[in-house]
C-alpha positions in Angstrom: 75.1 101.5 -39.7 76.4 101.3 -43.6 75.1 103.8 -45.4 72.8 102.4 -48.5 73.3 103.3 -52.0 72.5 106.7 -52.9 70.6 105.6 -56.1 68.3 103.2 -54.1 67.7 105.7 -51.7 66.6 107.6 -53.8 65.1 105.1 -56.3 66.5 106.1 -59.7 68.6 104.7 -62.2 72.1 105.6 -62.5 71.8 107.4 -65.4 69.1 109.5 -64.2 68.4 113.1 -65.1 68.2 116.3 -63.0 64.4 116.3 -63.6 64.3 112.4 -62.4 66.2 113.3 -59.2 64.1 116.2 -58.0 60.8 114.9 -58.6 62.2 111.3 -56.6 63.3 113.7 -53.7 60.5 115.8 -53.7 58.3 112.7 -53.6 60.2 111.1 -50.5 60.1 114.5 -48.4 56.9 114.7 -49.2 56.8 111.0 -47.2 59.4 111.8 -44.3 59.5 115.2 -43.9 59.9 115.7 -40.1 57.1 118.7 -40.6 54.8 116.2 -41.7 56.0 113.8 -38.9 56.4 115.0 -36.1 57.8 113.1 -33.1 58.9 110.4 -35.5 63.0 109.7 -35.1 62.4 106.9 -38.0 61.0 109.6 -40.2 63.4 112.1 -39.4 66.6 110.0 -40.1 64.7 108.5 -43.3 64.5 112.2 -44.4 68.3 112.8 -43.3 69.3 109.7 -45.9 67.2 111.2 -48.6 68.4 114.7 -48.1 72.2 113.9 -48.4 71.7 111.5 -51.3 70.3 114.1 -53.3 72.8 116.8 -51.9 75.6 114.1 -53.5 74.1 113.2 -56.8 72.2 116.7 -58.0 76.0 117.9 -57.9 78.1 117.1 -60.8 80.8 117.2 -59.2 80.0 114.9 -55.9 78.2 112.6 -57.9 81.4 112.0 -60.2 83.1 111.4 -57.3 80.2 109.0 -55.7 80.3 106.9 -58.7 83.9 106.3 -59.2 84.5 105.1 -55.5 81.2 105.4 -53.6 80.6 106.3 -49.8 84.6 106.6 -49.5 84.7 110.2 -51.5 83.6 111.6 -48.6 84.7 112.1 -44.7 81.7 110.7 -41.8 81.8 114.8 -41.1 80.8 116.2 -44.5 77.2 116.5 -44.0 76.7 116.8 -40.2 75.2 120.0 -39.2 73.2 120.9 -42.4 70.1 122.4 -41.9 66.8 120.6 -42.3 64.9 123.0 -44.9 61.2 123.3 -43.6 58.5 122.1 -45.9 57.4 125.1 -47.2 61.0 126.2 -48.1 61.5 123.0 -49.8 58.1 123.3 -52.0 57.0 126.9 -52.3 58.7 126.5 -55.6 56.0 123.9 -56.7 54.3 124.5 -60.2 51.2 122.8 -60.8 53.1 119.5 -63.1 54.6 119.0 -59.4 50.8 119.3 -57.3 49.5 117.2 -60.3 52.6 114.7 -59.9 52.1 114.7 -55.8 48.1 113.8 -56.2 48.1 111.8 -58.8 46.7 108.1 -59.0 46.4 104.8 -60.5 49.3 104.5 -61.7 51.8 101.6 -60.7 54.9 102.8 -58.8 56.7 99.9 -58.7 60.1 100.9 -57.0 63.6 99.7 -59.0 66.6 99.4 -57.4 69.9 99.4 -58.6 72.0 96.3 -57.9 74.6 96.0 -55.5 78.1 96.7 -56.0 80.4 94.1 -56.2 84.4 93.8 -55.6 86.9 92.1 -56.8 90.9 91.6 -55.3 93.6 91.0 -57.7 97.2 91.0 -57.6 99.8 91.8 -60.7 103.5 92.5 -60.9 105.5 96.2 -61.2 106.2 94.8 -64.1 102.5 94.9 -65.2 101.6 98.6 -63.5 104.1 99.5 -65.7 102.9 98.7 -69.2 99.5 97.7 -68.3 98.0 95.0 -68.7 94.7 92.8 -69.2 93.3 89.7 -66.7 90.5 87.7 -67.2 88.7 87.3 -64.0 85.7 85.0 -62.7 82.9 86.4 -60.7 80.6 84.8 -59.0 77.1 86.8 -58.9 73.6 86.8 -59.4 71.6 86.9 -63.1 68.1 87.1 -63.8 66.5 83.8 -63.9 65.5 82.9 -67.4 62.7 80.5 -66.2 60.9 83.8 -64.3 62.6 86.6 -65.7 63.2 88.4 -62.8 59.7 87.9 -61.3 60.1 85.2 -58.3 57.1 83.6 -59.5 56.3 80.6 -61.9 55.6 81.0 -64.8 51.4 81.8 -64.6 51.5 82.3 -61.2 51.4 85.5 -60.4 48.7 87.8 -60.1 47.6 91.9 -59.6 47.7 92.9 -55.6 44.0 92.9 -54.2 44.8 95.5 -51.6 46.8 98.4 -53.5 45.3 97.1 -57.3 48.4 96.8 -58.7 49.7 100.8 -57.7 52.3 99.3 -55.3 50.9 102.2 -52.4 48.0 102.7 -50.1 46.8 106.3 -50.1 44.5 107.8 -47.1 43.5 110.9 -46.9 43.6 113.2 -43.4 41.5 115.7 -42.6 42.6 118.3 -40.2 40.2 121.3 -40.1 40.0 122.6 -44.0 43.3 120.8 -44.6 43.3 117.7 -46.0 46.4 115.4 -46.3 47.4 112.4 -48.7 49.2 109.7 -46.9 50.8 107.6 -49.5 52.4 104.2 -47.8 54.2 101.3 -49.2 51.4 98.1 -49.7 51.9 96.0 -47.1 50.9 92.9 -48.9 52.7 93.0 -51.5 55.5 95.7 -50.7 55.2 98.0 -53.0 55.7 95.1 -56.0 52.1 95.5 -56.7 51.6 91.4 -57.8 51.5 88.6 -55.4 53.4 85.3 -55.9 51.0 82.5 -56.0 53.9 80.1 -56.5 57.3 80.3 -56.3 59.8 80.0 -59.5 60.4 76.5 -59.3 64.5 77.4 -60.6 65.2 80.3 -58.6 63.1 79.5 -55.7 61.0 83.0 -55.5 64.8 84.9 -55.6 65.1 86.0 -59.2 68.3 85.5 -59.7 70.5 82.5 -59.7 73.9 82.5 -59.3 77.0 82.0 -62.2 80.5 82.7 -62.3 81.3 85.5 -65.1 84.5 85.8 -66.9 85.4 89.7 -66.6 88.3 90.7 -68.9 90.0 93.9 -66.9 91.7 96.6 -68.4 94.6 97.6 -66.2 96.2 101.0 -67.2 99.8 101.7 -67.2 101.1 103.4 -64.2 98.2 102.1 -61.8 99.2 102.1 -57.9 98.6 99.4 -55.1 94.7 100.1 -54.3 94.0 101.9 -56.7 89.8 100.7 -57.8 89.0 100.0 -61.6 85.3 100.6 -62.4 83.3 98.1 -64.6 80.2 99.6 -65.2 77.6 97.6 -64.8 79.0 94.4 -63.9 77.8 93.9 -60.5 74.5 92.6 -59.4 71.1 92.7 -61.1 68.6 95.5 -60.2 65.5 94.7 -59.3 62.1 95.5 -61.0 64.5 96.3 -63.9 66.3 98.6 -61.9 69.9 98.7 -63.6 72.7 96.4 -62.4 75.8 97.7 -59.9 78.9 98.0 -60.6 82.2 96.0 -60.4 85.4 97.7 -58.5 88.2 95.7 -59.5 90.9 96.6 -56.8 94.5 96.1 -57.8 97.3 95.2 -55.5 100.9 95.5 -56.9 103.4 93.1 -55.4 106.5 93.9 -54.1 109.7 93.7 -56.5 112.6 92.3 -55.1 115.0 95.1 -56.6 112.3 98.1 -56.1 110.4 99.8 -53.8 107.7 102.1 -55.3 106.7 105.7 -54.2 104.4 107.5 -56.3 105.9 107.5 -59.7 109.4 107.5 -58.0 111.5 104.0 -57.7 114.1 103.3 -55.5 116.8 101.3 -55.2 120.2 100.4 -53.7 123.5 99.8 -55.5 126.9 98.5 -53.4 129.8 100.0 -54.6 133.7 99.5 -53.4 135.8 101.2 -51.4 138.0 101.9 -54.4 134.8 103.3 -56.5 134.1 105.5 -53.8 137.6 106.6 -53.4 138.6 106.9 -57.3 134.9 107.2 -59.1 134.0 105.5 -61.8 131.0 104.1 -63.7 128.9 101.2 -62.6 125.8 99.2 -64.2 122.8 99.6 -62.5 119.1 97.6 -63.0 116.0 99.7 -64.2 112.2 98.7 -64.5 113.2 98.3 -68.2 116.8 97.0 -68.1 120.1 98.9 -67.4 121.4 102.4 -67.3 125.1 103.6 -66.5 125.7 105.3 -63.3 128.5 108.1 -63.0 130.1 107.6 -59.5 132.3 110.8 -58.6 135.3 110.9 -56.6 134.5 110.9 -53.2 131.7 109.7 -52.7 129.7 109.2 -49.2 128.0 106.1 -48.5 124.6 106.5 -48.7 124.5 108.8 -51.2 121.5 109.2 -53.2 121.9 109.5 -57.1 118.8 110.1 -59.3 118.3 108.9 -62.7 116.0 111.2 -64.3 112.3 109.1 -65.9 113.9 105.9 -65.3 110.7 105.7 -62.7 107.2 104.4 -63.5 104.8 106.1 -65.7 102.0 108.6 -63.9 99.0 107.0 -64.8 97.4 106.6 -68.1 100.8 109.6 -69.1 103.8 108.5 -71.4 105.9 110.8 -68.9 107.9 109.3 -66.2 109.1 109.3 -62.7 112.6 109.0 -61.5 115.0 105.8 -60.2 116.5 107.1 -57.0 119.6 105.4 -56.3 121.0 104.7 -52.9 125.0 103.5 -53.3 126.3 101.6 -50.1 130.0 101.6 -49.5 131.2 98.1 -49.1 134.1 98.1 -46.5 136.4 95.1 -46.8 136.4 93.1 -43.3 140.1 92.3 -43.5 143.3 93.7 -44.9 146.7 92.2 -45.8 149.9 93.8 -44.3 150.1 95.7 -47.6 147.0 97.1 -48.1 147.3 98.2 -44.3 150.5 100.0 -44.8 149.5 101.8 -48.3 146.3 102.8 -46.2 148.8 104.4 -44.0 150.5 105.7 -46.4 147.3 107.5 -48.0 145.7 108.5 -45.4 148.4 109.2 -42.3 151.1 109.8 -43.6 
């Protein structure tokens, strides 16, 4: 199953504080805490996505990570076989703004989500991942409707839940002995909105977005390699409730250059040379990423002989230093030979 974004799981915004993230956790494990549920897989697995979405984005570190390529910054066995904290480990630290926070009501808790993520392919030269470049692309995805703005419903037709009165959530509370327990659930009737839609948006058709295609202009730094992603913050979908918008991940694939092949910051290439030049040396004229360079051949030389060309490569990214050319030469061996050339071979070489 695809994991969902660590932001809507948690319900925050993506700029959200330390102080946002612990009181959203808090108020979830509150909800599916397997002590609180017990028996319940749903519950448990629900508290398992929770739990690793807050592990990921209360580190600085992880969450850097998260937000510059997602779910891939990790391996599927990074969080497998942490430990489920019990409830009272995971709330003993509770001051009274938290009890106050956990009890409190008649307030709207309208849920936002962030939007979804969106990616985009595209395809530029060596040339280009060289010195960079810039390409205008067009995106299709969803904006808020300007008829409803956002809402689904048209314009006057919309109205507070009956059920939860507007809160979103249905609280009971369960009495066990001299305990007594708040069950807070989403509002089935409206879920967890808190208004109903008395009649659709008569543009958007209830959704709340409709569709365009966006012209993006991308930045593409020098130096970048094939898949390598370029974030556009907040260029991918609309949230909803106001939640904020995803993201775009521009992925970049370089094509291949019919002179050179790329590794890293290294380029390579191959240069045929005569049986003479190999024999006598000499100096040949060989193509770079920016033009030419001269090429010292000794006396001797092997076929198949790698030469390097010190930062005649491509740049390391967003760096004005270079990698190398790597130059393979290729003896060329003539296929025939007059009756001269035969005999001063001879001569040369047998004596």
């Amino acid at each position: 199953m695809a994991k969902g974004d660590y932001y809507e799981v948690l319900g925050v915004k993506k700029d959200a504080t330390q102080d946002d993230l612990k009181k959203a956790f808090r108020h979830l494990a509150r909800k599916y805490h397997p002590d609180l549920n017990k028996g319940s897989k749903e519950a448990e697995e629900k508290f398992k996505e929770v739990n690793e979405a807050y592990q990921v984005l209360s580190d600085p570190q992880k969450k850097s990570q998260y937000d510059q390529v997602g779910h891939a910054a990790f391996k599927p066995g990074d969080f497998t076989g942490a430990k489920t904290p019990s409830y009272d480990d995971l709330f003993r630290d509770f001051g009274l703004g938290d009890i106050f926070d956990a009890f409190s009501t008649g307030s709207k808790r309208t849920r936002r989500r962030a939007g979804a993520d969106l990616r985009y392919d595209l395809e530029i030269s060596l040339t280009d991942a060289f010195y960079g470049t810039k390409n205008t692309v067009a995106v299709p995805h969803d904006i808020e409707c300007g008829n409803c703005h956002g809402s689904g419903a048209q314009p006057g037709y919309v109205r507070t839940c009956p059920t939860c009165k507007g809160s979103g959530e249905i609280r009971r509370v369960q009495k066990t002995g001299n305990r007594s327990t708040m069950n807070i659930a989403q509002c089935p009737d409206c879920g967890g909105s808190g208004t109903i839609i008395e009649k659709p948006c008569e543009v958007c058709h209830g959704r709340g977005t409709i569709q365009k295609t966006r012209r993006i202009e991308v930045t593409i730094p020098r130096g970048v390699e094939d898949g390598q992603f370029l974030r556009i913050a907040g260029e991918g979908e609309p949230g909803e409730n106001q939640g904020p918008p995803g993201d775009l991940y521009a992925v970049v694939h370089v094509k291949k250059h019919d002179i050179f092949d790329r590794q890293g910051a290294d380029l390579y290439s191959t240069a045929v040379i005569s049986l003479v030049t190999a024999l006598l040396g000499s100096e040949i004229n060989v193509p770079t990423i920016t033009g030419t360079a001269v090429l010292k051949i000794p006396r001797g030389t092997q076929s198949h002989t790698l030469f390097r060309l010190r930062e005649q490569g491509m740049p390391y990214l967003n760096s004005d230093n270079r990698g190398d050319l790597l130059i393979r030469v290729m003896v060329k061996i003539p296929e025939k030979l007059t009756k001269k050339q035969e005999d001063l071979m001879k001569e040369a070489f047998i004596g």
